[in-house]
Backbone as CSV, one residue per row, in Angstrom:
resi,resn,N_x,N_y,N_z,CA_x,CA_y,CA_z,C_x,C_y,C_z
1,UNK,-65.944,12.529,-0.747,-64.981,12.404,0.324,-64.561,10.944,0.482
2,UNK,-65.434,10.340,0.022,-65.318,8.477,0.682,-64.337,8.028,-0.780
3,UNK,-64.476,8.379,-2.369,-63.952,8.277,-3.063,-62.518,8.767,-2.731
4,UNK,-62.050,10.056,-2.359,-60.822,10.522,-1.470,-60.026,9.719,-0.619
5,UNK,-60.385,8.781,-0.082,-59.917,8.291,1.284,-59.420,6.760,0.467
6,UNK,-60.355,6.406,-0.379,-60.067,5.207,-0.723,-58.933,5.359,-1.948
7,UNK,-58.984,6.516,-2.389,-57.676,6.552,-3.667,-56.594,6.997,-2.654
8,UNK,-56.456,7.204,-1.649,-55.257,7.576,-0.976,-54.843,6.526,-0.402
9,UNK,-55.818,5.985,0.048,-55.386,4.149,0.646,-54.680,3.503,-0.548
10,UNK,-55.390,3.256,-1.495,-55.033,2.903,-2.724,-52.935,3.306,-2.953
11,UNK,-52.962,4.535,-3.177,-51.827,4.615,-3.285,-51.046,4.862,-2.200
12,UNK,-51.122,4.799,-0.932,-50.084,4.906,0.155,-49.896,2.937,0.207
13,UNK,-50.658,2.064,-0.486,-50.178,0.360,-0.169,-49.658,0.358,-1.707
14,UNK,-49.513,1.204,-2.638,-48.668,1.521,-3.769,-47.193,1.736,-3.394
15,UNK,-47.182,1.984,-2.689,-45.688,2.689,-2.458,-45.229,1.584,-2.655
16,UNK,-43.676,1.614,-3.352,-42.740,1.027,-3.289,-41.789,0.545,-2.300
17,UNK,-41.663,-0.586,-1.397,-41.028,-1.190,-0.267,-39.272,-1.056,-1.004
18,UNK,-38.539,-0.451,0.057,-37.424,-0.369,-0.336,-36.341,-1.856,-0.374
19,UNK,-35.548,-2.217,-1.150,-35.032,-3.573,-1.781,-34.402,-3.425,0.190
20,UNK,-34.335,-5.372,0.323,-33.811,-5.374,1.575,-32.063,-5.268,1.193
21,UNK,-30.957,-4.377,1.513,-29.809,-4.297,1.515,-28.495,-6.185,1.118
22,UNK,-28.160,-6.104,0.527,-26.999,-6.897,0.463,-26.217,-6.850,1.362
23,UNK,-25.619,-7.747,2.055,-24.345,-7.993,3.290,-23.714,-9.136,2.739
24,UNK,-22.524,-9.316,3.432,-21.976,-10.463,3.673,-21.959,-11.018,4.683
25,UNK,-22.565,-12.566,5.210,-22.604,-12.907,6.299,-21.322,-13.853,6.478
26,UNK,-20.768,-12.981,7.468,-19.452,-14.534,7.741,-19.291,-15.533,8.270
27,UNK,-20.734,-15.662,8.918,-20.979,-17.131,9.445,-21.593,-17.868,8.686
28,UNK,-22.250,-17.470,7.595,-22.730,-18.549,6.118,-21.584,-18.517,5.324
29,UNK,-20.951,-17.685,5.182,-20.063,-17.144,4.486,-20.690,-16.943,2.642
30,UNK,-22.062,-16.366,2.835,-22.662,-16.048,1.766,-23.102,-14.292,1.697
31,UNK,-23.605,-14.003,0.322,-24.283,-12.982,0.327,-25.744,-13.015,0.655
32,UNK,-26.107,-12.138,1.325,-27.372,-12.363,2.175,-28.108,-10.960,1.034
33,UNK,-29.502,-11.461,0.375,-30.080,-10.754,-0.485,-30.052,-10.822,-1.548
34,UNK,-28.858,-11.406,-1.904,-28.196,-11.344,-3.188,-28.884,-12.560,-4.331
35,UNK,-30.029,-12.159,-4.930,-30.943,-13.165,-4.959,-30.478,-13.215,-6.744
36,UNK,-31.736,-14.377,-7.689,-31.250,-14.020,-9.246,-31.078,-13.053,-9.805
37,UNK,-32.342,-11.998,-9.524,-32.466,-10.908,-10.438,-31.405,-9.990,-9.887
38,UNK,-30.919,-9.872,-9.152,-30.085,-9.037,-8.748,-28.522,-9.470,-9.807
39,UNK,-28.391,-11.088,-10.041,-27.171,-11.435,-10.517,-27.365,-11.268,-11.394
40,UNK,-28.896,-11.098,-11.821,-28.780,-11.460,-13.637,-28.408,-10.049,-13.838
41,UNK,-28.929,-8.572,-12.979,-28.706,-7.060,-13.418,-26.727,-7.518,-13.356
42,UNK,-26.206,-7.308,-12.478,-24.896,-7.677,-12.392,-24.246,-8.101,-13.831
43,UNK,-24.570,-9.846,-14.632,-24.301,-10.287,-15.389,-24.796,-9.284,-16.510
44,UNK,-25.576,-8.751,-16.975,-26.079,-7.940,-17.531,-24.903,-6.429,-17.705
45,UNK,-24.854,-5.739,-16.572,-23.889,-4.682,-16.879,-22.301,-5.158,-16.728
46,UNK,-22.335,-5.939,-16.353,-20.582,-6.270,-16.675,-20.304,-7.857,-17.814
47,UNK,-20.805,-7.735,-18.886,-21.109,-9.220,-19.262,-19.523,-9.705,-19.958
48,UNK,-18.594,-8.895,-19.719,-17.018,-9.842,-20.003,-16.412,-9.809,-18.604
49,UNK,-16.877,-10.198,-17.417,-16.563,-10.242,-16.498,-17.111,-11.745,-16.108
50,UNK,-16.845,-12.772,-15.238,-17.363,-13.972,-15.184,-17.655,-13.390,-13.642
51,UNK,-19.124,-13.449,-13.370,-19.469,-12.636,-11.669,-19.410,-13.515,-11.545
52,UNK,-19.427,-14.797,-11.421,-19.964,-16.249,-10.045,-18.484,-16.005,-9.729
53,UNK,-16.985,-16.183,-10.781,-15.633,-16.147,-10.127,-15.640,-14.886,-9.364
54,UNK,-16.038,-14.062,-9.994,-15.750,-12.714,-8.996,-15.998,-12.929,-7.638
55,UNK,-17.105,-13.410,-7.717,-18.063,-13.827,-6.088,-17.711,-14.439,-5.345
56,UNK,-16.938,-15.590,-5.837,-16.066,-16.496,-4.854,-14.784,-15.779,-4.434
57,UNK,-14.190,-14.933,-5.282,-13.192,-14.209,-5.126,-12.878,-12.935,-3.570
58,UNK,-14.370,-12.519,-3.880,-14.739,-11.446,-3.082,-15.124,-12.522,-1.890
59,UNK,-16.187,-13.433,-1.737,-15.841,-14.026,-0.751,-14.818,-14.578,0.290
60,UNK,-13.662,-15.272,-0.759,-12.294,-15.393,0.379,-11.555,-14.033,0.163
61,UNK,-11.495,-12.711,-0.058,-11.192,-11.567,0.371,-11.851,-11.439,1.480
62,UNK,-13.410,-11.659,1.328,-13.792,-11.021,2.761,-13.755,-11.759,3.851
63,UNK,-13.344,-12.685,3.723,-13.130,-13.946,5.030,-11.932,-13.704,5.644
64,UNK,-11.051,-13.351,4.833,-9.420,-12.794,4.968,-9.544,-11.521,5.892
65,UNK,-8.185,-11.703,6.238,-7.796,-10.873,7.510,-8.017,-9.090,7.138
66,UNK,-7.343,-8.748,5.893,-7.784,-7.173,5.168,-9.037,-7.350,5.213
67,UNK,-10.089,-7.745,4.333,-11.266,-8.048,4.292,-12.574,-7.913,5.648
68,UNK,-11.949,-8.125,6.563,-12.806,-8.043,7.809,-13.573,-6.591,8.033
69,UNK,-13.067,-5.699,7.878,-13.546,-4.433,7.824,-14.757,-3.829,6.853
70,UNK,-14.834,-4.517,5.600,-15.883,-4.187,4.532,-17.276,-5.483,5.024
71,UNK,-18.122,-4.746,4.770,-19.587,-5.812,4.772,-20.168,-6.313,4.140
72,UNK,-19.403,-6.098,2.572,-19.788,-6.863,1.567,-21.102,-6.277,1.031
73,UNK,-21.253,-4.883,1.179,-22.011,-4.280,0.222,-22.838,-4.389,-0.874
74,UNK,-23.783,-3.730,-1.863,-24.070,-3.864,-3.368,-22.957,-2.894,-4.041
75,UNK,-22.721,-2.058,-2.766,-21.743,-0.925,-3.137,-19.917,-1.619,-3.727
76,UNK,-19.733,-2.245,-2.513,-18.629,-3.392,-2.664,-18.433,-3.919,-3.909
77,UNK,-19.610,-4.709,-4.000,-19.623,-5.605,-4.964,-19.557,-4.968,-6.126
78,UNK,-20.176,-4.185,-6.549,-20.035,-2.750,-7.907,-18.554,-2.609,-8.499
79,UNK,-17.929,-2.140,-7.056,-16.481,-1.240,-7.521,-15.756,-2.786,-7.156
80,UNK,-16.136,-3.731,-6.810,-15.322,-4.828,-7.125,-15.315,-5.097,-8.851
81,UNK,-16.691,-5.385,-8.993,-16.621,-5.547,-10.456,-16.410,-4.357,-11.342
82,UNK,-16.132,-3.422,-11.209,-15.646,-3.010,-12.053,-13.827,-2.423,-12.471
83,UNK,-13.416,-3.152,-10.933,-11.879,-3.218,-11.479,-11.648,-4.358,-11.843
84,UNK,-12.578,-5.406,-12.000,-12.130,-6.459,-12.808,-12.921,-6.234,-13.882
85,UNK,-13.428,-5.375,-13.802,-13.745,-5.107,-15.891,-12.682,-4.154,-15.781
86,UNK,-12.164,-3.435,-15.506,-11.019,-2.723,-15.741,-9.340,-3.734,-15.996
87,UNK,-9.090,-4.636,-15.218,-8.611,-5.594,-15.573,-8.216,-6.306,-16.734
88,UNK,-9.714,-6.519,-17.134,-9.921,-7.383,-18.009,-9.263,-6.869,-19.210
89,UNK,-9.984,-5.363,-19.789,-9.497,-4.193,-20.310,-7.870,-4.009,-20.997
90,UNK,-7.232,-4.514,-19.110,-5.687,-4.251,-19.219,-5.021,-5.683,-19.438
91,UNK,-5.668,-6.293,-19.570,-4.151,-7.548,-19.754,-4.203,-7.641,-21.278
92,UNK,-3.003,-7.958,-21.420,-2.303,-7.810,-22.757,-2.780,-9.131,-23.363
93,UNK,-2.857,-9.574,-24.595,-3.099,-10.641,-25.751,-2.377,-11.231,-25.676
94,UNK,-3.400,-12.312,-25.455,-2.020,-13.746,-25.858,-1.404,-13.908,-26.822
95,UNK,-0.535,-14.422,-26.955,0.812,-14.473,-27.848,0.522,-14.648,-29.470
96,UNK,-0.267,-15.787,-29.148,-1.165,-15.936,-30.971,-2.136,-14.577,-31.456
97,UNK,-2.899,-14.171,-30.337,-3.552,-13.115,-30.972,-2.556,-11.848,-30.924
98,UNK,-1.891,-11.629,-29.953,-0.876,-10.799,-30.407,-0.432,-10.456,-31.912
99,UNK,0.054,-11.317,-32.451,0.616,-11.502,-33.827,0.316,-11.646,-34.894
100,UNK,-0.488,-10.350,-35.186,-1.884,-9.888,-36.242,-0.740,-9.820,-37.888
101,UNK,-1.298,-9.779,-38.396,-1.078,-9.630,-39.766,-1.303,-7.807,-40.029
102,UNK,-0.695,-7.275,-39.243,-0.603,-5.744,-39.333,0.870,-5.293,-39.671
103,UNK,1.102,-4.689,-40.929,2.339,-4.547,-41.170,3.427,-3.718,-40.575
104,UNK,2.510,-2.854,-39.694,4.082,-1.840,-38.506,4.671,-2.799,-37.250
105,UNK,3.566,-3.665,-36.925,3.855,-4.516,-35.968,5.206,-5.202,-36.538
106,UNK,4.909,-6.140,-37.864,5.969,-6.623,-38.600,7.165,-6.019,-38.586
107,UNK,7.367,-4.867,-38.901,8.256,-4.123,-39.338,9.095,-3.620,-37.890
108,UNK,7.866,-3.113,-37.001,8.789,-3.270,-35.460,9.586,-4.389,-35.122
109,UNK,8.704,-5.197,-35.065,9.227,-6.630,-34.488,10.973,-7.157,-34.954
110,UNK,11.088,-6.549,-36.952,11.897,-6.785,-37.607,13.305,-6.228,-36.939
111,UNK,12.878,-4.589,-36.804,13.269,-4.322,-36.642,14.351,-4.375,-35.082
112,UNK,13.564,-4.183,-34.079,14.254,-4.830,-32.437,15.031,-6.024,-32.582
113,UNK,14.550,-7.288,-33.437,15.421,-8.121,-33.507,16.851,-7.804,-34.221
114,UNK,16.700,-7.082,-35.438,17.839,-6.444,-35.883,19.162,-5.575,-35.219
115,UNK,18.194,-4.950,-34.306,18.688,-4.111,-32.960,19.438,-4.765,-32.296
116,UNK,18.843,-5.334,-31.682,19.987,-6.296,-30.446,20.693,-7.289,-30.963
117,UNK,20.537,-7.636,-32.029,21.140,-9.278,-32.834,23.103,-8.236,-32.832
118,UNK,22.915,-7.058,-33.071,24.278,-6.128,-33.371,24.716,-6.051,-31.854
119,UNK,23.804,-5.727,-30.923,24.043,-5.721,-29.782,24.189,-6.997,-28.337
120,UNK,24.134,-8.226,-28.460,24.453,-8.881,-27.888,25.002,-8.828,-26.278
121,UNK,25.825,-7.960,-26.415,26.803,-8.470,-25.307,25.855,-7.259,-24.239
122,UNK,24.977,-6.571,-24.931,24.134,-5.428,-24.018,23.186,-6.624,-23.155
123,UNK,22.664,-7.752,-23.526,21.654,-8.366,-23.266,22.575,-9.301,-22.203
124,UNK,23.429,-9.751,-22.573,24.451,-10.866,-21.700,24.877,-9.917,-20.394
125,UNK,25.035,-8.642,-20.055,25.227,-7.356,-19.447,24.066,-7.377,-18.515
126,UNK,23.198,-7.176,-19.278,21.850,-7.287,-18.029,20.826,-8.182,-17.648
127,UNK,21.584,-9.442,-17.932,21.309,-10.999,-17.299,21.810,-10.857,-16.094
128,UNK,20.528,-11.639,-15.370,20.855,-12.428,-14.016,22.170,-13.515,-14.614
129,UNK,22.977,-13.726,-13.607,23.487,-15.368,-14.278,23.474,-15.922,-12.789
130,UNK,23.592,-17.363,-12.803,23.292,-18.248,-11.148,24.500,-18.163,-11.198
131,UNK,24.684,-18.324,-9.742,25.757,-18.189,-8.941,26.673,-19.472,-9.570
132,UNK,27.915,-19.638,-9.361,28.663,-21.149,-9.689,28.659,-21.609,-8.444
């Protein structure tokens, strides 16, 4: 019985203490909890995302007038980062990497210029021009 009591002690100071919650405090104007290991999991699942910019980002969002309403979550912070990995995803190539040595690209490219070079006065048509 005395062996009983002491393996139950044993594992009821086993238990796992639940993580203290992430906030945003707006009078530090920091994340409260938001300690390394938590950034390094972060840096870890989003690693073409730069989190410290994100963080400052999400910070003057949440200082901002929209912003007042959210508490700056782990939840927040998640679906923040992951529309800027979604983002990231969507912006188009810069101009040099754009311009691969792939031959349909070539052949498009050839081609549109060929297109409008006949057509001209279509492009002069749907110009802004400044006022005189």
């Amino acid at each position: 019985m005395k062996s009983l009591i002491s393996h139950n002690i044993f594992f009821n100071t086993m238990k796992k203490t639940p993580a203290p919650s992430v906030y945003f405090c707006r009078k530090s104007m920091e994340f409260i909890h938001l300690d390394d290991v938590m950034l390094k999991f972060l840096k870890d699942q989003f690693p073409k995302v730069d989190v410290d910019l994100e963080l400052r980002r999400m910070k003057m969002w949440l200082l901002s007038e929209r912003g007042q309403r959210s508490k700056g979550t782990m939840l927040f912070i998640s679906k923040w980062l992951r529309n800027a990995l979604e983002n990231v995803y969507s912006r188009r190539l810069p101009e040099d990497e754009e311009t691969s040595s792939n031959p349909l690209t070539d052949f498009i490219n050839k081609y549109l210029e060929n297109l409008w070079s006949e057509r001209q006065y279509l492009t002069t048509l749907n110009t802004i021009s400044k006022p005189r």
